[in-house]
TIDRENMI-334714 format. One record per residue (C-alpha): x, y, z; residue in three letters. Coordinates in steps of 0.1 Angstrom, whole numbers, plus 5000, padded with zeros to 4 digits. Each point is the difference from the previous one (the first is absolute). Layout:
residues N
XYZAla ...
This chain:
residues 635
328249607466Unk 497149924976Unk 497949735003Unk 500749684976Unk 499449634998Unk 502149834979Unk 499749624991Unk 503049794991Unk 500249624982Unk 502449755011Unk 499949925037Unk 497950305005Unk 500050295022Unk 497450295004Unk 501350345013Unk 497750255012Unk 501650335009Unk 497950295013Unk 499950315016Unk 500450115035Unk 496250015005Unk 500449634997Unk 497149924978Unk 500049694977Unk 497349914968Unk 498649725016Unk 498549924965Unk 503250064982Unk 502449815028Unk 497249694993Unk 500349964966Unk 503850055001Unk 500449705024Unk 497749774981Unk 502050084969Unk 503149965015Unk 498949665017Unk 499249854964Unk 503150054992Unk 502849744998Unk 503549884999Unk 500949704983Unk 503049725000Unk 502250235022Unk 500050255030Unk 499950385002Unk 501550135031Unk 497550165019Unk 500650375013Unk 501049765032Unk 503349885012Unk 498649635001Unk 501649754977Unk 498549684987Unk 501649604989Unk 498149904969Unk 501149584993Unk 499149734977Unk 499949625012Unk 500649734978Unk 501449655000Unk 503249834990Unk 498950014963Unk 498950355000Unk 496049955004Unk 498450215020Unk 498449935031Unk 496850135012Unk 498449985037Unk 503150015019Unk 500950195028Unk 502150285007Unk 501150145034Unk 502250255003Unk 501350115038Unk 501650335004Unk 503449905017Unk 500450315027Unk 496449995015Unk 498749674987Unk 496750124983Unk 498549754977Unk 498450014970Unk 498249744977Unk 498449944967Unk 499349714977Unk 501850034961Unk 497550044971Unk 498949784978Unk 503050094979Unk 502249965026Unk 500850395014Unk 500150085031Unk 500050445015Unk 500350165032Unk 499750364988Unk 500750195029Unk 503149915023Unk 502350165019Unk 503250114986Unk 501849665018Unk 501449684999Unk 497449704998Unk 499749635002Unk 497749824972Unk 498849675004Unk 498349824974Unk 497849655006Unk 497849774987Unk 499449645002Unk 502049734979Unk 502850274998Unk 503050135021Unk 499750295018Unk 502150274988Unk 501350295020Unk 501750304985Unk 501650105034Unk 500950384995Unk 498850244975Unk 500250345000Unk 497150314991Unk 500850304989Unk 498650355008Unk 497150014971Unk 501349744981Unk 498749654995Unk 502149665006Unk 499849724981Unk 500049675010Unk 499549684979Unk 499749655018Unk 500649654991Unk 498349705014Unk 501549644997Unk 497849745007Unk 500349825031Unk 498349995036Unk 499550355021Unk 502249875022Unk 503250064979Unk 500950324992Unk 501650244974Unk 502150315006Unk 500450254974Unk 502450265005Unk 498450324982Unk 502150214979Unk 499650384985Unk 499249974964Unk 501650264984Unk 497150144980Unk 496950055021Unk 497549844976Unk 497150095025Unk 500050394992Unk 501350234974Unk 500550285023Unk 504150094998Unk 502050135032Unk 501749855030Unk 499849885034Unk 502450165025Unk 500349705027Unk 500850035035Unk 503349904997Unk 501050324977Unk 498350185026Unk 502249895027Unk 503349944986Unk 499650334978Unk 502150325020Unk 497150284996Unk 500850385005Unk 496850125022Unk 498749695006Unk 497750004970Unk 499149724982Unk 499050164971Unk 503350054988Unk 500449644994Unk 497250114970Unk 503050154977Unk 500949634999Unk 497549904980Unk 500050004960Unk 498250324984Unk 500550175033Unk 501850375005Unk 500150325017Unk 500550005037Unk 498149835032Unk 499850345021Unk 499450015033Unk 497050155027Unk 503150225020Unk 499650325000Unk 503450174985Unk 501050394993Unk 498250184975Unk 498249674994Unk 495849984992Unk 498249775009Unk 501749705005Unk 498849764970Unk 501449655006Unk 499249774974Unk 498650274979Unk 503550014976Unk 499649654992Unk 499749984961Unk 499149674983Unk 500550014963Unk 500550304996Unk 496750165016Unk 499550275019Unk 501050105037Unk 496649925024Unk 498949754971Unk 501049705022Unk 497549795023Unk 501149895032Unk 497849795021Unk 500949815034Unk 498249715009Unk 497750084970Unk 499250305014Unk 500450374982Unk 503050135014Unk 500150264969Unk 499950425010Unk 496950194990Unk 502150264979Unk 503349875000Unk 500149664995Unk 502249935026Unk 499849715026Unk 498850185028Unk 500849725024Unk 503449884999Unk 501649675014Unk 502649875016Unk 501849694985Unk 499649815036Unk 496250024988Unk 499949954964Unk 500049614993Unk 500150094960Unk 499050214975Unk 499049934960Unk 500750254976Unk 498049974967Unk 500850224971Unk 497349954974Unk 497149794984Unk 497950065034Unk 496549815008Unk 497550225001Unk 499750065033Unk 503250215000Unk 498550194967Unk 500050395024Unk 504149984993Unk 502150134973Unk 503149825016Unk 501149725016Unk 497949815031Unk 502649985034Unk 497849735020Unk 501850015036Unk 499049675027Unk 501050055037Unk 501549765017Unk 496749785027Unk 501249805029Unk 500049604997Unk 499749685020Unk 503850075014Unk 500950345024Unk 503050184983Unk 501450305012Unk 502950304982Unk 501650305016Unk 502450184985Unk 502150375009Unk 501950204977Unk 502050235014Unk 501950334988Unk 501350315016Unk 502750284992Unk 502449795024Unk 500249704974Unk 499950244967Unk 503350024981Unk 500750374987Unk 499550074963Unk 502650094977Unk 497750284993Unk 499850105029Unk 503149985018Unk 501350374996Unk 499950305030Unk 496250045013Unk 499049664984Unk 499249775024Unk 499249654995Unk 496849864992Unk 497450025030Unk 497449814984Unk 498149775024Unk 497749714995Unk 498349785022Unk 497649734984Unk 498749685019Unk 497549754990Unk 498449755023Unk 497349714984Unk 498449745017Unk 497449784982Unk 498249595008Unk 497149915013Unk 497550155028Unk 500849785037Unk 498150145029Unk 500449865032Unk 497649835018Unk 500150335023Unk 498950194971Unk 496549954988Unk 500449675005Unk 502249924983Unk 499949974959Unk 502749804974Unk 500350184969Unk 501949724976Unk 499149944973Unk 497050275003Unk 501050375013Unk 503350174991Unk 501750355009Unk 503150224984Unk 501150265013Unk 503050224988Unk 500950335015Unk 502950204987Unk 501150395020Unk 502550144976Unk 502350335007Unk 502050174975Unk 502350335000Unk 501850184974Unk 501950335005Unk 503249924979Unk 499550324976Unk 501450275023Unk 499550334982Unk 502850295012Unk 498550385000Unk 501150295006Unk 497850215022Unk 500150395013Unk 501250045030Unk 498850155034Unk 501050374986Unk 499049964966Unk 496749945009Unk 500050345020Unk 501050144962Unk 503550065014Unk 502249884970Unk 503050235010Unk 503249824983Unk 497949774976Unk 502249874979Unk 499149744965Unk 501349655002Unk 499749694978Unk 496249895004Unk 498950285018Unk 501050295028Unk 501650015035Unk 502150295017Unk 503650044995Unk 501649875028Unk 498349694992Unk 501349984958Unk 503950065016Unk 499349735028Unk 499549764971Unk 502350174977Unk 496850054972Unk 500250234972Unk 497550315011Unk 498450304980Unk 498850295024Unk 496249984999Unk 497450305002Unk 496450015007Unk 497850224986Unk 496950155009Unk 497049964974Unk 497750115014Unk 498350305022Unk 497449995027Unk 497150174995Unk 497850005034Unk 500249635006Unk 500249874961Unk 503449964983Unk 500150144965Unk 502949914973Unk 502150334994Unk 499550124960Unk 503349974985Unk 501250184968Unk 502249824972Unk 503350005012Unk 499550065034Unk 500549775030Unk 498449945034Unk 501850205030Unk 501649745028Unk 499249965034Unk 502450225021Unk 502549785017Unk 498049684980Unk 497650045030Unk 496150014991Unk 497950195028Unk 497649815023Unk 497150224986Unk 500749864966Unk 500049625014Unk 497149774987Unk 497949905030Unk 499149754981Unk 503349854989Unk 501150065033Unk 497249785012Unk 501149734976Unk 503450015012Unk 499049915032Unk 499049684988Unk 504349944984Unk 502449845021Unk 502750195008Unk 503049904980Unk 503049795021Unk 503949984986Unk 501350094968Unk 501349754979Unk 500949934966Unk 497549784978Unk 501649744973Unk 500050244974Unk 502150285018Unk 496750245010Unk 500050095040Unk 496949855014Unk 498850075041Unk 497349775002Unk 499449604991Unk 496149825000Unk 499049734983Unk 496949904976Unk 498549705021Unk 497449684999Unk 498849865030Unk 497049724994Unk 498449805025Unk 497749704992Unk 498249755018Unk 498849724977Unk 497849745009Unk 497449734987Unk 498049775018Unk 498049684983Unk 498049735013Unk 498449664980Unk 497349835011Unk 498449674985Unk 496350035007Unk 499649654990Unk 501349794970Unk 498050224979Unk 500350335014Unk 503750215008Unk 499750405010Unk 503650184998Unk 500550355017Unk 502350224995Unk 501250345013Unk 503450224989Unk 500750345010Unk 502950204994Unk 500550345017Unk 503050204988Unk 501050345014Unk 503150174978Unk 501750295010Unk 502050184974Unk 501850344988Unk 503050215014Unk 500550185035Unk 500550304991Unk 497750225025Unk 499949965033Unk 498150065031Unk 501650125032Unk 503349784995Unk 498449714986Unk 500449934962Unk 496049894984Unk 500149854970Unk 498550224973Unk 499049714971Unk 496949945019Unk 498449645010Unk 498349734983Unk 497549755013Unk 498949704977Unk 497449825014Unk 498949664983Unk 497949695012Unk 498249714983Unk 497049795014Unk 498949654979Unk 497649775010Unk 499749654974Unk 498049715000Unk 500449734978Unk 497149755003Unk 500049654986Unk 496149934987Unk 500849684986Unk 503449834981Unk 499650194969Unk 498250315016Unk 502150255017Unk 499850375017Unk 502350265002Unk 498850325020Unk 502450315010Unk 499250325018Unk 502350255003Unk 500850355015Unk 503350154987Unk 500650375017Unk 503150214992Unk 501050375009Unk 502550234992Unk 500850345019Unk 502850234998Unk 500250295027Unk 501850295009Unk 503149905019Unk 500349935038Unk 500650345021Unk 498450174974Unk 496349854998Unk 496850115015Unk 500349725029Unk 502950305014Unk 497050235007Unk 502250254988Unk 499250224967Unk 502850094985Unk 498850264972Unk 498850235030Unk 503249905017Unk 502450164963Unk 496950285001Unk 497549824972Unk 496949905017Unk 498150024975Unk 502149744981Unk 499649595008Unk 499849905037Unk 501849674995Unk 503650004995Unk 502150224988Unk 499150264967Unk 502349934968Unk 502350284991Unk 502050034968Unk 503150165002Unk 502950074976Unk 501849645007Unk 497049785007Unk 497049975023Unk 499649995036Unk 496849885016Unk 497249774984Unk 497050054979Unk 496949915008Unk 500249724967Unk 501949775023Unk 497949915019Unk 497749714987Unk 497849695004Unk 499149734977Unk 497849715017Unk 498249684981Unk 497549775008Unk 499149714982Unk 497649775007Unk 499549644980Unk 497549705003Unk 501249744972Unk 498649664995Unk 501149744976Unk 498249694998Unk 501449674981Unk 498149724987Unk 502249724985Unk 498149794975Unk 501549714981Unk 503250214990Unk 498750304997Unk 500150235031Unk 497350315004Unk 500950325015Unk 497550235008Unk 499550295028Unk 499950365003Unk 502450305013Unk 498550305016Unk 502350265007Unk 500150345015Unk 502950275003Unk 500450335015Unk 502850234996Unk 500450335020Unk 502950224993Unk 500550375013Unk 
C-alpha cells in the first residue's frame, strides 16, 4: 500500500501505513506526532480506537456548589484494582481509561460525609457519568448513592448501543456468533455471516455484510479488545468469538472521534471476558444426531430419508485468580493482582439432508452395449426395466457421428435432409470407445436399484450434497497488576476451522470421496496492552497486536496431490494438471475441477497504538499515535 501519514483533531490518532519493505519517514512520522499531540478534546470524551471506557463526575454540595480538592476512588468490583484522583478546582473528577465493568466510587473530604456510589457500570468505549453529593458532617458517617443510567449520555455525542452480557447469554444464537446480536441495534441491516466454510461458498466473510446506515458491505470496523480485528481486503472479522468469551460489545453508528476516522461505517468494539478475584467455571454439550431428528414433510416420500445432520458443540471456561501451591515456585496468591480466562470450544457439524437421485449407465452401457434402450420420463433404461415399473417407453437409437480416422474421430459430413446411420443392434464397437471417457467412467459409481423419483422419472442411484466443518476455538488471557500504577493484559485467540463440502459422486475403489473439495480457515490474534498510571490526571494506554488469518480451498480428499497419485496421466493427460482431477465439459454439466478452485487468501496485520490522556480542570487531552501495517496475499 502506499505510504501516508495522516493527522487527526479531537482525541488524536496518527496512522502510518507502509509498504512491505517496512520503511517509515522518520521526519514525516515526527512532525505528525507533535501535531497530533497539540491537539485537544474539550468538555467531553472521544472513545479511543480502544475498548476502554471512562466515568467522568462532578461533586458538589447540598446547595449545588461545587467542591474542589476532594477525593475520588474508584475500585473495580471483580479484581479490586484501585484508582484515585483529586476533583478540580471546579469540582470534576475523570478516570479516562477503565475497563468495561462494574465499579465502586468513593468520594471524601473533611467536614463532609463520605459518599459511596456502590455499583456503576462502563461501557465498551463509552464514558459513565457519575455526579456526587456531599452533606456536611464527620467522615465517619456515610452516604450511599445508588447510580442510575441517565437516558441521554451527556458525556459523548457518538450514537450506537451497547450489547451487554446478559443479551449475550440469554440471546439463542445460530452458530454461536455473537455478531448476530448486531442486527439488533438501530441503523443496523444485512446479515452477520459466518467463518464456515459452505457449498459453492468464497471465502467465508463474517461480519463483512454488516451494513450501518446504509453503507457498504466491508465498510464496518470491528475491533476486540481495541485491537483491529478488520480483514485486509474484505473487511471481515477475521477472528471470530464465542459468546462464553465475549463479555460485551458496543456498536456505534455515526459521529465517530477521530481516531476511528479510516471507516466509512459503523465501529463494532468487542471486550473479552478477564478472570476476577472469585474462580468460576461453565461447561456446556449440545448434542444432535440423525437418531433424535424428526423427518421433514419434505422429505418424507420413497428414497428420502430423514435428516442426518449432526452437530456436536461444547464449551468449557474457567477464569479467577492465579493460586500456586507452595510446591509450585513457591508458592504465589494472585487476588487482587494476576488473573486468567480461558474458554475453549470443539464444535462438529454435519449436513447431508439434500440427497440428489441420478440415473447412471449401467455395467453394459458403459461397454457401448445399449441393445433394447428404450426412452423413459427423465431419461433412458432398457425395456424390461420401463414394463417392471409400468413407464410409458419410446424405442431409442443411437447413432454413429462420427468415423475413425487412424486414431482421431472425425464428424461424418451430412447433406440437407439426410440423417446419421445407427449403430447395428444399438451396439457401438470397442474400437470406436473413448479411452478417455472410458477412463472417466472409471471414476462413476456403478448405479444400485431402480426406483422412481417424486416426480415419476426412474432413478438407480441416490448421493447427497454435503457439509462437514470441524472447529476448535479457543482464547486464553491473563491480567497482571504490575503495581498500583502499572497493569499488562495478554491475550491470545486462535480459531482453526477445517470444512469439507460438495457431493459424492466419484469414487475410489468402493469408497465414495467427496468431490466439492476442502477448506481450511486459519485465524489467530496476539495483543499485548499496558495501561500505565503516571500520576491522577496522567494516564497510558499501550497495545500491540498481531492479528493473522488464512484462507485455503483445495482439491478434494482422494483426489489431491497428498494421494501421490496423478490422475491426468492416469485418464491419459499428462501433460494436463498434476493435482486433482482435469475439468471436463460435457453436454449436461461438468465433471472434474478446474484449476480456479483452488485458492489462498492470507492477511497480516500488525498495529502499535498509543493513546495518552491528560485530564485538566474539565477538559480531558487525548493524544497518541497509530502505526499500522497490512499485508494481503491472495493466489
Amino acid at each position: 500500500m502506499p505510504r501516508q501519514i495522516i493527522g487527526t483533531e479531537g482525541s488524536s490518532t496518527v496512522e502510518i501505513g507502509y509498504g512491505n519493505r517496512g520503511r517509515i519517514d522518520m521526519a514525516r512520522f515526527f512532525l505528525a506526532c507533535c501535531g497530533a499531540a497539540a491537539a485537544i478534546l474539550c468538555a467531553a470524551h472521544a472513545a479511543a480506537q480502544t475498548n476502554k471506557g471512562a466515568i467522568d463526575g462532578t461533586v458538589t454540595d447540598t446547595s449545588g456548589a461545587v467542591i474542589p480538592g476532594a477525593t475520588v476512588t474508584v475500585v473495580n468490583l471483580g479484581t479490586g484494582e484501585t484508582f484515585r484522583t483529586v476533583t478540580s478546582d471546579r469540582g470534576t473528577f475523570s478516570f479516562p481509561i477503565l475497563d468495561p465493568v462494574e465499579y465502586r466510587i468513593t468520594v471524601e473530604l473533611q467536614g463532609f460525609k463520605p459518599a459511596e456510589v456502590n455499583r456503576i457500570k462502563v461501557d465498551t468505549a463509552t464514558p459513565a457519568t457519575a455526579n456526587v453529593k456531599l452533606e456536611v458532617g464527620q467522615l465517619s458517617d456515610e452516604v450511599t448513592v445508588t447510580a442510575t443510567r441517565p437516558l441521554v449520555n451527556t458525556s459523548s455525542g457518538t450514537p450506537g448501543q451497547t450489547i451487554t452480557e446478559r443479551q449475550i447469554v440469554e440471546t439463542p444464537l445460530n452458530n454461536r456468533s455473537v455478531l448476530d446480536l448486531a442486527l439488533t441495534v438501530a441503523n443496523v441491516s444485512g446479515a452477520a455471516g459466518t467463518e464456515d466454510p459452505d457449498l459453492g461458498s468464497e471465502i467465508p466473510t463474517p461480519g463483512m455484510n454488516l451494513f450501518v446506515n446504509g453503507g457498504r458491505a466491508g465498510s464496518t470496523s470491528i475491533l476486540a479488545d481495541g485491537a483491529r480485528n478488520t480483514g485486509v481486503g474484505l473487511g471481515r472479522a477475521v477472528v471470530t468469538f464465542s459468546p462464553d468469551t465475549v463479555q460485551e460489545f458496543t456498536v456505534q453508528t455515526s459521529n465517530f472521534s477521530a481516531e476511528f476516522g479510516q471507516t466509512g461505517g459503523g465501529v463494532i468494539n468487542m471486550t473479552t471476558k478477564s478472570g476476577t478475584n472469585e474462580f468460576r467455571s461453565l461447561a456446556s454439550w449440545y448434542h444432535r444426531n440423525p437418531a433424535l431428528n424428526a423427518a421433514p414433510f419434505t422429505t418424507a416420500t420413497v428414497n428420502r430419508p430423514q435428516s442426518n445432520r449432526r452437530q456436536h458443540q461444547g464449551a468449557l471456561t474457567a477464569g479467577g485468580p492465579v493460586v500456586l501451591p507452595k510446591q509450585a515456585l513457591g508458592g504465589y496468591d494472585g487476588h487482587n493482582r494476576t488473573f486468567f480466562y480461558i474458554a475453549y470450544e470443539p464444535r462438529y457439524y454435519y449436513d447431508a439432508s439434500n440427497p440428489q437421485n441420478a440415473l447412471l449407465p449401467t455395467e453394459a452401457m458403459r461397454r457401448g452395449d445399449f441393445s433394447n434402450l428404450v426412452s423413459v420420463p427423465g431419461g433412458y433404461t432398457t425395456r424390461d426395466v420401463a414394463e417392471r415399473f409400468g413407464l410409458q417407453w419410446q424405442p431409442a437409437t443411437v447413432y454413429n457421428q462420427f468415423v475413425v480416422v487412424g486414431n482421431q474421430f472425425r464428424r461424418l459430413p451430412l447433406a440437407a435432409g439426410q440423417t446419421y446411420p445407427a449403430f447395428p443392434g444399438n451396439q457401438i464397437p470397442a474400437t470406436m470407445l473413448d479411452p478417455l471417457a472410458q477412463s472417466l467412467l472409471k471414476y462413476l459409481p456403478m448405479p444400485g436399484g431402480y426406483f422412481l423419483d417424486t416426480d415419476g422419472s426412474l432413478r438407480n442411484y441416490t448421493t447427497s450434497t454435503f457439509i462437514e466443518n470441524m472447529e476448535q476455538r479457543l482464547t486464553l488471557r491473563l491480567d497482571h497488576h504490575l503495581s498500583t500504577r502499572n497493569r499488562l493484559s495478554g491475550r491470545y485467540t486462535q480459531v482453526p476451522i477445517r470444512g469439507d463440502r460438495g457431493r459424492g459422486d466419484f469414487q475410489i475403489g468402493r469408497d465414495e470421496i467427496n468431490t466439492g473439495g476442502t477448506d481450511y480457515s486459519w485465524s489467530r490474534q496476539v495483543l499485548l496492552t499496558d495501561t500505565h498510571t503516571f500520576s491522577a490526571n496522567v494516564l497510558n494506554d499501550l497495545r500491540v497486536n498481531y492479528t493473522f488469518g488464512r484462507f485455503t480451498r483445495n482439491f478434494p480428499p482422494g483426489f489431491d496431490a497428498s494421494t501421490g497419485r496423478n490422475f491426468s496421466t492416469e485418464i491419459g493427460l499428462p501433460s494436463l494438471t498434476a493435482g486433482g482431477l482435469p475439468e471436463f465439459i460435457t453436454g449436461g454439466g461438468s465433471i472434474g475441477w478446474s484449476q480456479s478452485q483452488q485458492s489462498e487468501n492470507a492477511e497480516h496485520t500488525y498495529n502499535i497504538a498509543n493513546t495518552t490522556s491528560w485530564v485538566r480542570r474539565n477538559q480531558t487531552w487525548k493524544f497518541g499515535f497509530d502505526l499500522l501495517q497490512q499485508r494481503l496475499k491472495t493466489i
